[in-house]
N, CA and C atoms as a LAMMPS dump frame, in Angstrom:
ITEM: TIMESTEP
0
ITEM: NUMBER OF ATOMS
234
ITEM: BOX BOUNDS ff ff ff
-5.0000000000000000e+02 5.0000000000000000e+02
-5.0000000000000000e+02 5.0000000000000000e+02
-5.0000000000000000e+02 5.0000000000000000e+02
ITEM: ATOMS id mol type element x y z
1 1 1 N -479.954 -216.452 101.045
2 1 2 C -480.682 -215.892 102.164
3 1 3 C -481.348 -217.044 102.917
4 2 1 N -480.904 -216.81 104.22
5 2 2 C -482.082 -218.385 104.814
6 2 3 C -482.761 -217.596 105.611
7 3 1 N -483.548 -218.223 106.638
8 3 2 C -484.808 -218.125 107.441
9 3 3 C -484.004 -216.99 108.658
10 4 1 N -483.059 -217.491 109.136
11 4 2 C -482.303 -216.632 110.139
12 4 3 C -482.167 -215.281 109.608
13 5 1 N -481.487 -215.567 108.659
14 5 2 C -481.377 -214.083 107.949
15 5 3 C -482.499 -212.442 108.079
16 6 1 N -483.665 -213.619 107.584
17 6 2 C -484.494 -213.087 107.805
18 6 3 C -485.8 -212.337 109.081
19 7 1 N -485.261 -213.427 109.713
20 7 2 C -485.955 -213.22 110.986
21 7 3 C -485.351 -211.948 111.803
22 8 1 N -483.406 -212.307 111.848
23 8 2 C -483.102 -211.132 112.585
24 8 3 C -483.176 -209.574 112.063
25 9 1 N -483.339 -209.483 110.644
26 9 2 C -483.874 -208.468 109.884
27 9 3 C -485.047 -207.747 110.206
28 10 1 N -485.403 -208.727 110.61
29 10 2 C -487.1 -208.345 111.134
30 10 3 C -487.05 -207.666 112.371
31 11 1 N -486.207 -208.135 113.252
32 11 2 C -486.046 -207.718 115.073
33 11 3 C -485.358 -206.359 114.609
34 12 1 N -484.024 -206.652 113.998
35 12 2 C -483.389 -205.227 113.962
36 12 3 C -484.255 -204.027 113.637
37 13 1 N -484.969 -204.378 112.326
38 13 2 C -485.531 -203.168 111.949
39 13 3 C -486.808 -202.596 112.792
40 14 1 N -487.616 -203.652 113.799
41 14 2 C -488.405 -203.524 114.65
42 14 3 C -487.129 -202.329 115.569
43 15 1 N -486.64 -203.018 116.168
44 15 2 C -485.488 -202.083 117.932
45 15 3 C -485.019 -200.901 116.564
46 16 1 N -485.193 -200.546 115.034
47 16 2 C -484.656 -199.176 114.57
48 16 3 C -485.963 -198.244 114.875
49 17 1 N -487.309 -198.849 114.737
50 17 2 C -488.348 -197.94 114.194
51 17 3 C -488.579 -198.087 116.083
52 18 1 N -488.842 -198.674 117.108
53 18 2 C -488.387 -198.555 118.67
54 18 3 C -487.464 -197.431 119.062
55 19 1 N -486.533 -197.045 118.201
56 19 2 C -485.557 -195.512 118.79
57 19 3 C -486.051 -194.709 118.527
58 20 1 N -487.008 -194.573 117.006
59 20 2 C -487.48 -193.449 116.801
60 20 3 C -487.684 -192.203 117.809
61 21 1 N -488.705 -192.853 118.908
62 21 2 C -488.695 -191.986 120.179
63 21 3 C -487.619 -190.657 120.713
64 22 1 N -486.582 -192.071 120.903
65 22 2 C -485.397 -191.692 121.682
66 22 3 C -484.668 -190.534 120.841
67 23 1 N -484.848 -190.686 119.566
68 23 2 C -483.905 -189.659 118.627
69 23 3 C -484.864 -188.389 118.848
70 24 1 N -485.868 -188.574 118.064
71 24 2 C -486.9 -187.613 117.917
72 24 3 C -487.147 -186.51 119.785
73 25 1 N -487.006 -187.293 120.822
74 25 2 C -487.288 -187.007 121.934
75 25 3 C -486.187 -185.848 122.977
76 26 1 N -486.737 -185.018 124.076
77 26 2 C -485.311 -184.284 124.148
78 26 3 C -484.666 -184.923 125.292
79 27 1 N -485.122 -185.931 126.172
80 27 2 C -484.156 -186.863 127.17
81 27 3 C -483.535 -188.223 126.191
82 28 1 N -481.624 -188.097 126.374
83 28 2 C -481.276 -189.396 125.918
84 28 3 C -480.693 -189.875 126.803
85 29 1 N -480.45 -191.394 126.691
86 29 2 C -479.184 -192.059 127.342
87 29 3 C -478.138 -191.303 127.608
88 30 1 N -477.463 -192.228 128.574
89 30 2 C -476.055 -191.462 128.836
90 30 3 C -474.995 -191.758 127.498
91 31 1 N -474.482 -190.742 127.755
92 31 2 C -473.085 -190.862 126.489
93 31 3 C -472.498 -191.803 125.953
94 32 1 N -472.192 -192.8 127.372
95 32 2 C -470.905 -193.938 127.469
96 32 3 C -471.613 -195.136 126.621
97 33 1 N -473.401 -195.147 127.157
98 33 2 C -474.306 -195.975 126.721
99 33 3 C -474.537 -196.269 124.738
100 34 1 N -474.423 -195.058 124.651
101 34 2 C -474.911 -194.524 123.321
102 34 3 C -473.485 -195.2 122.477
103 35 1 N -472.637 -194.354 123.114
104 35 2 C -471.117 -194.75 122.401
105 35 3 C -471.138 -196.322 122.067
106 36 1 N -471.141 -197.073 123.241
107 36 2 C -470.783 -198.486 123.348
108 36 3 C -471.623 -199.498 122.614
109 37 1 N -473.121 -199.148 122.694
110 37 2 C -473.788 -199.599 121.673
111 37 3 C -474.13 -199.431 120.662
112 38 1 N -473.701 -197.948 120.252
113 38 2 C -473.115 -197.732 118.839
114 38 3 C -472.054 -198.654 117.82
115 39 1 N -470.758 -198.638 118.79
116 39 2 C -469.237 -199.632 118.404
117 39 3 C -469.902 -200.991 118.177
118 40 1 N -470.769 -201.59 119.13
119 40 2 C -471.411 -202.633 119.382
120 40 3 C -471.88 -203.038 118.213
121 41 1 N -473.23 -202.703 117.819
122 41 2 C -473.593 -202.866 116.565
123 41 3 C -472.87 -203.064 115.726
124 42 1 N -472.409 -201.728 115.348
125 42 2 C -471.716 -201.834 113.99
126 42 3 C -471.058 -202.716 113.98
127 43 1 N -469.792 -203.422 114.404
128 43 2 C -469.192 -204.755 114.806
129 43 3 C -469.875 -205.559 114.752
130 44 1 N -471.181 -206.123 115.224
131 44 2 C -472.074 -207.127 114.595
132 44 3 C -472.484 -207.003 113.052
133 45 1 N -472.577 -205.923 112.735
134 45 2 C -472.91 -205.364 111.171
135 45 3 C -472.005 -206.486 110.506
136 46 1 N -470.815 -205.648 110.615
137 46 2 C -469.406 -206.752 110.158
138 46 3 C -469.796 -207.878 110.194
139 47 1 N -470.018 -208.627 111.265
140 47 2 C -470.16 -210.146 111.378
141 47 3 C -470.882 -210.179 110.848
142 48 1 N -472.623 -210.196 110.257
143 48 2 C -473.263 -210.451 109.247
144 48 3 C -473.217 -210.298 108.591
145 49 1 N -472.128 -209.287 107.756
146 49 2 C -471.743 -209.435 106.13
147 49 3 C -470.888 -210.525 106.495
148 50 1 N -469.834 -210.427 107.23
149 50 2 C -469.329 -211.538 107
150 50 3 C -469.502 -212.979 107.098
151 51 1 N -471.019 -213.238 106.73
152 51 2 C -471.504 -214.598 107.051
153 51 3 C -472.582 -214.459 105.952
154 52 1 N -472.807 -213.644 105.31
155 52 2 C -472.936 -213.15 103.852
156 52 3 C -474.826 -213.098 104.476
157 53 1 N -474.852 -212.876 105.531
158 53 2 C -476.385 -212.463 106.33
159 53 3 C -476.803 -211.064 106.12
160 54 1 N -476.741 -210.663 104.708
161 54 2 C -476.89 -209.274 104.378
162 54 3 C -478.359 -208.672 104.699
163 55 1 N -479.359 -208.992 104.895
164 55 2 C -480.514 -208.302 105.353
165 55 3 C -480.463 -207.94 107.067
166 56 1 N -479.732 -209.194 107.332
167 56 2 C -478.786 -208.808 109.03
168 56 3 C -478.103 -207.502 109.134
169 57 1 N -477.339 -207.576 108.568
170 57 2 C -476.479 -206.575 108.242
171 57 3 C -476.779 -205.021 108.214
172 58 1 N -477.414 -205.224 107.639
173 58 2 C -478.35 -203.748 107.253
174 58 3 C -479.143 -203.644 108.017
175 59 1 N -480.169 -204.544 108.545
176 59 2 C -480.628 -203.988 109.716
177 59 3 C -480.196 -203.875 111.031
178 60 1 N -479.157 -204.347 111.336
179 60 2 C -478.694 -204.019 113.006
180 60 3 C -477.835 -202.691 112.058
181 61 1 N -477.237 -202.474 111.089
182 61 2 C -476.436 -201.016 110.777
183 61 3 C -477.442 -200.012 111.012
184 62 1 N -478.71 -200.337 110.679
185 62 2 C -479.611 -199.206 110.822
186 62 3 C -480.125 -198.722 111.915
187 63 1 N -479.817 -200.229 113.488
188 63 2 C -479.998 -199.544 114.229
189 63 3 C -478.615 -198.75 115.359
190 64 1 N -477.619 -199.278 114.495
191 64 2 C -476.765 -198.527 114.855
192 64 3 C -476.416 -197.254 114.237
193 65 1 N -477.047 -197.176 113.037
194 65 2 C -477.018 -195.721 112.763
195 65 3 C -477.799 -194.273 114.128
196 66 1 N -479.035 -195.24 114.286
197 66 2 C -479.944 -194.568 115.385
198 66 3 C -478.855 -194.075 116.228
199 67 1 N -477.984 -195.195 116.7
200 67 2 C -477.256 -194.928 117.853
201 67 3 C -476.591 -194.082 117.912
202 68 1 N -475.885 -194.063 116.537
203 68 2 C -474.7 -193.164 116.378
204 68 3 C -475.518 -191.982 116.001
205 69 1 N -476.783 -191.75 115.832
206 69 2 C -477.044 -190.523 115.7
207 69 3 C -477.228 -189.849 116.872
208 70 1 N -477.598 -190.999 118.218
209 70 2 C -477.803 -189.917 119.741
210 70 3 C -476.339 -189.753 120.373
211 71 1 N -475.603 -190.753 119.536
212 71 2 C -474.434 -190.102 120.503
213 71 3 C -473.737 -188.892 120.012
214 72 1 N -473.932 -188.292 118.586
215 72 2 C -473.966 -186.744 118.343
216 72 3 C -474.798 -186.111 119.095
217 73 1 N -475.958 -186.603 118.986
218 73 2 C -477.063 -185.489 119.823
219 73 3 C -476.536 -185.134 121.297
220 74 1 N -476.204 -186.139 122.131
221 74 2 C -475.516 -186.138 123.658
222 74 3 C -474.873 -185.41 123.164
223 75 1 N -473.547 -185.655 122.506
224 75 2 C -472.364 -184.959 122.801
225 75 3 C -472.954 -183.449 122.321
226 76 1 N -473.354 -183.184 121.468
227 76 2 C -473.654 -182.091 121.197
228 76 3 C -474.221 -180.669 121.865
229 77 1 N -474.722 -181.706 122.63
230 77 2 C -475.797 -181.013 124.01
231 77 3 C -475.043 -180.428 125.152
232 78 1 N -474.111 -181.267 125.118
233 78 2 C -472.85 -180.806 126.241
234 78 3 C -471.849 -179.948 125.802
Protein backbone atom coordinates (compact mmCIF):
# COMPACT_ATOMS: atom_id res chain seq x y z
CA UNK A 1 0.00 0.00 0.00
CA UNK A 2 1.71 3.45 -0.62
CA UNK A 3 0.67 7.03 0.11
CA UNK A 4 -1.27 7.35 -3.34
CA UNK A 5 -3.17 4.52 -2.59
CA UNK A 6 -4.28 5.99 0.11
CA UNK A 7 -4.99 9.36 -0.54
CA UNK A 8 -7.23 8.48 -3.58
CA UNK A 9 -9.22 6.21 -1.15
CA UNK A 10 -9.82 9.03 0.76
CA UNK A 11 -11.31 11.36 -2.30
CA UNK A 12 -13.30 8.39 -3.59
CA UNK A 13 -14.94 7.59 -0.50
CA UNK A 14 -15.40 11.45 0.25
CA UNK A 15 -17.42 12.00 -3.88
CA UNK A 16 -19.39 8.23 -2.35
CA UNK A 17 -20.71 9.80 0.98
CA UNK A 18 -21.18 13.46 -1.62
CA UNK A 19 -24.00 11.22 -3.70
CA UNK A 20 -25.63 10.32 -0.80
CA UNK A 21 -27.93 13.33 -1.62
CA UNK A 22 -28.38 12.53 -5.14
CA UNK A 23 -29.54 8.81 -4.40
CA UNK A 24 -31.52 9.53 -1.37
CA UNK A 25 -33.09 12.76 -3.31
CA UNK A 26 -36.14 12.73 -5.93
CA UNK A 27 -34.30 15.01 -8.85
CA UNK A 28 -31.38 12.93 -10.71
CA UNK A 29 -29.02 13.44 -13.48
CA UNK A 30 -29.77 12.66 -16.82
CA UNK A 31 -29.63 8.96 -17.83
CA UNK A 32 -26.75 9.16 -20.45
CA UNK A 33 -24.79 11.01 -17.45
CA UNK A 34 -25.43 8.37 -14.87
CA UNK A 35 -24.77 5.50 -17.44
CA UNK A 36 -21.35 6.89 -18.61
CA UNK A 37 -20.05 7.58 -15.30
CA UNK A 38 -21.14 4.55 -14.05
CA UNK A 39 -18.98 2.39 -17.12
CA UNK A 40 -16.43 5.09 -16.20
CA UNK A 41 -15.65 4.21 -12.83
CA UNK A 42 -15.93 0.87 -12.78
CA UNK A 43 -13.15 0.71 -15.57
CA UNK A 44 -10.97 2.75 -13.33
CA UNK A 45 -11.91 0.16 -10.51
CA UNK A 46 -10.12 -2.36 -12.91
CA UNK A 47 -7.16 -0.20 -13.31
CA UNK A 48 -6.54 0.01 -9.59
CA UNK A 49 -6.69 -3.54 -8.94
CA UNK A 50 -4.72 -3.79 -11.60
CA UNK A 51 -1.89 -1.79 -10.15
CA UNK A 52 -2.62 -3.79 -7.01
CA UNK A 53 -4.07 -0.01 -5.57
CA UNK A 54 -6.73 -1.97 -3.74
CA UNK A 55 -8.11 0.68 -1.26
CA UNK A 56 -8.39 2.67 -4.83
CA UNK A 57 -10.24 0.21 -6.04
CA UNK A 58 -12.85 -0.12 -3.69
CA UNK A 59 -13.34 3.18 -3.28
CA UNK A 60 -13.98 4.64 -6.74
CA UNK A 61 -16.23 0.91 -7.01
CA UNK A 62 -18.18 2.38 -4.29
CA UNK A 63 -18.68 5.34 -5.97
CA UNK A 64 -19.63 3.73 -8.86
CA UNK A 65 -21.87 1.60 -7.19
CA UNK A 66 -23.78 5.09 -6.21
CA UNK A 67 -23.87 5.54 -9.85
CA UNK A 68 -25.08 2.51 -10.91
CA UNK A 69 -27.61 2.74 -8.37
CA UNK A 70 -29.20 6.20 -10.02
CA UNK A 71 -29.01 4.89 -13.22
CA UNK A 72 -31.73 2.17 -12.04
CA UNK A 73 -33.48 4.84 -10.26
CA UNK A 74 -33.67 7.09 -13.78
CA UNK A 75 -34.43 4.32 -15.74
CA UNK A 76 -36.90 3.17 -13.50
CA UNK A 77 -38.74 6.37 -13.28
CA UNK A 78 -39.30 6.35 -16.94
Amino acid sequence: MTWQDIVIAIGQFGFTIAMIPTVLGKQKPAGITNVYTAICLSIFGVCFATLSLWLSAIGVWSSALAWWILVEQTFRSH
